[in-house]
BAFI-3210 file (N, C-alpha, C; in Angstrom, 3 decimals, decimal comma, padded with zeros to 6 digits):
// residues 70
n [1|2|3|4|5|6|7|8|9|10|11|12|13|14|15|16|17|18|19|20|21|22|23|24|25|26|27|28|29|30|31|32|33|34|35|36|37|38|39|40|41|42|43|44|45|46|47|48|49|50|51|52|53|54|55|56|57|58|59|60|61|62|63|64|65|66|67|68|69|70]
n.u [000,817|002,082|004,012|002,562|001,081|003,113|003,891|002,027|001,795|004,703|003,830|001,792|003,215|005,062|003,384|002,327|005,119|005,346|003,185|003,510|005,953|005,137|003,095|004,590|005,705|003,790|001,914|-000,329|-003,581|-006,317|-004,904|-003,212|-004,263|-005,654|-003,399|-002,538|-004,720|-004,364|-001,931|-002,679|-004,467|-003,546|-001,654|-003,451|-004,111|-002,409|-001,590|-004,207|-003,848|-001,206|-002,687|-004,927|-003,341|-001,741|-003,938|-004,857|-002,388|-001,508|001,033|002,751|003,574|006,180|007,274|007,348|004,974|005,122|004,649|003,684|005,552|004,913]
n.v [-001,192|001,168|001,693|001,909|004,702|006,133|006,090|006,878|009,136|010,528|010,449|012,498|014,438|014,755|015,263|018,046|019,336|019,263|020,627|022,782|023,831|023,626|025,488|027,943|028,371|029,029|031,080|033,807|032,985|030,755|027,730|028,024|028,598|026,500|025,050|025,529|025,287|022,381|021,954|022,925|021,213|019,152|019,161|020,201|017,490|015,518|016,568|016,293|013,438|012,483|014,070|011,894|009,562|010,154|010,062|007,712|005,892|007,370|009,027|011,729|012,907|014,403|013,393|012,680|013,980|017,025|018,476|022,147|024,756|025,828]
n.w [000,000|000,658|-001,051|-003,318|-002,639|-002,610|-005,450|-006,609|-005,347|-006,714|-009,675|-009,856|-008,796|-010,990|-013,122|-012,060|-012,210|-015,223|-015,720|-014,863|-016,037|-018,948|-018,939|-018,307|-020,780|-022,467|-024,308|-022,655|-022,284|-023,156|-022,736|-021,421|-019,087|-018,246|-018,186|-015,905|-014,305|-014,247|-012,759|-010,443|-009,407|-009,069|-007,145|-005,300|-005,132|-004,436|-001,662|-000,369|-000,798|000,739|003,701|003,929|004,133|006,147|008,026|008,329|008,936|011,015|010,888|010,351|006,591|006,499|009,110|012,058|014,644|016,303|019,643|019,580|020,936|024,166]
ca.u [000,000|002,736|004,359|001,643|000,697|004,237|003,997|001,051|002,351|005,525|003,355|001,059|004,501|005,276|001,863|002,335|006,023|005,425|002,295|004,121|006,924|004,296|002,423|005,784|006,350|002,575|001,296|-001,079|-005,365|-006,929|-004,228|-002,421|-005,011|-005,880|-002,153|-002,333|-005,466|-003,759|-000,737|-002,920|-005,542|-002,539|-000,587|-004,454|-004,786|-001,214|-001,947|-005,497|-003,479|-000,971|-003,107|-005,882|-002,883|-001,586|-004,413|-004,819|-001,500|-001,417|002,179|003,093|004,628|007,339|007,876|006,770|004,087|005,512|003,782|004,208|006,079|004,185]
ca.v [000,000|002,502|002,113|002,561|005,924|006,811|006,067|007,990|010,939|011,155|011,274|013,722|015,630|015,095|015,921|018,912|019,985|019,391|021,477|024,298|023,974|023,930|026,961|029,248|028,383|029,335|032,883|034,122|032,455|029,211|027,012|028,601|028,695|025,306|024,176|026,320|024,395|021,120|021,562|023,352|019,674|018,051|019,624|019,213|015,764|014,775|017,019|015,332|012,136|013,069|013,608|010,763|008,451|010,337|009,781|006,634|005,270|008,477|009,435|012,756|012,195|014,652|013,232|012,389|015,065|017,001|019,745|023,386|025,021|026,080]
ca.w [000,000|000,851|-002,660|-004,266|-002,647|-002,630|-007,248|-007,137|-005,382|-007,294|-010,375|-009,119|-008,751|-012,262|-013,492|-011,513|-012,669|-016,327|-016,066|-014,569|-017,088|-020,037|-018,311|-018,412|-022,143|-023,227|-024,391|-022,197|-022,604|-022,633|-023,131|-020,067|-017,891|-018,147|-017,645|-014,839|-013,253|-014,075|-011,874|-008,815|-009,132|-009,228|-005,954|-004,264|-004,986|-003,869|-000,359|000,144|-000,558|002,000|004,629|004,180|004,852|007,722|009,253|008,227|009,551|012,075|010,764|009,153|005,936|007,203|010,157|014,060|015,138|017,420|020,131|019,055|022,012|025,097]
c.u [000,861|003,618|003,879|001,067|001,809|004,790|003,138|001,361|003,550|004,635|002,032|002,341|004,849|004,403|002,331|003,689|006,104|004,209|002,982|005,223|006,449|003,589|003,743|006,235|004,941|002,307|000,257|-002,666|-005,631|-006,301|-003,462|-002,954|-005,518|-004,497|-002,266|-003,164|-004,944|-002,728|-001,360|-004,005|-004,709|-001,889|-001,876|-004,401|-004,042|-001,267|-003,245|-004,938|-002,345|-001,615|-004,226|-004,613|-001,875|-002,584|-004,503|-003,873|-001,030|000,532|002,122|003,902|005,973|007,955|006,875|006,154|005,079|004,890|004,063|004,534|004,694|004,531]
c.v [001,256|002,613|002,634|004,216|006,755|007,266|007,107|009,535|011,259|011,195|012,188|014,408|016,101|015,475|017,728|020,384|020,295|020,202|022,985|024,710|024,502|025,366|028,105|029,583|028,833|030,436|033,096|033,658|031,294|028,118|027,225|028,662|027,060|024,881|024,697|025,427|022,790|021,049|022,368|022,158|018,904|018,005|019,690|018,173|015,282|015,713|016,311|013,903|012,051|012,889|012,836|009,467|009,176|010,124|008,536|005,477|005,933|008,567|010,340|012,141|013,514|014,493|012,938|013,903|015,662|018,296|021,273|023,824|025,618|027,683]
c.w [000,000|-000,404|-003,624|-003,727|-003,585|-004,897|-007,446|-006,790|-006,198|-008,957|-010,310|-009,319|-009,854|-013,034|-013,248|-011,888|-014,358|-016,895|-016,114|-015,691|-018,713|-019,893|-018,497|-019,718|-023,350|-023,170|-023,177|-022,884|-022,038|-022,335|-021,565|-019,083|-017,690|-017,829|-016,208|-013,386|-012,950|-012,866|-010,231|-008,728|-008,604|-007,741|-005,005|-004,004|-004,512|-002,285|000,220|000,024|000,871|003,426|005,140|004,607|006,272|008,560|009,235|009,401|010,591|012,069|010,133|008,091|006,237|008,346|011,911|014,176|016,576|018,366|019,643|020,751|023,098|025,373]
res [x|x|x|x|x|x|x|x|x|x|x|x|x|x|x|x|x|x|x|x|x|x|x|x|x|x|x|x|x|x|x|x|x|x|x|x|x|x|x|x|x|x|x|x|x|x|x|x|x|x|x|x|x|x|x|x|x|x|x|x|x|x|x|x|x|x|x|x|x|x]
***
């Protein structure tokens, strides 16, 4: 199970980088605005994936939760 998130978020990532890359190389309109929504669906869907398995397995994926200072 954790490979398979871990495939899906790195392409989600690449989804996400080759949108943005395509988006910087397009004129300004439709074409651009749509790359544009692609790579902010893309950087949702890999954050809502994220934290449905933190809670899941109650681990951050950066790391051990830890208290914010007092």
């Amino acid at each position: 199970m954790l490979d398979e998130k871990a495939d899906f978020t790195t392409k989600l990532t690449q989804i996400e980088e080759h949108a943005n890359l395509a988006h910087a190389e397009q004129p300004p309109g439709l074409t651009r605005s749509r790359l544009q929504h692609i790579s902010v669906l893309a950087k949702y869907l890999r954050a809502r994936l994220e934290l449905a398995s933190s809670s899941l397995f109650g681990a951050s994926p950066a790391g051990p939760k830890t208290k914010p200072p007092a």
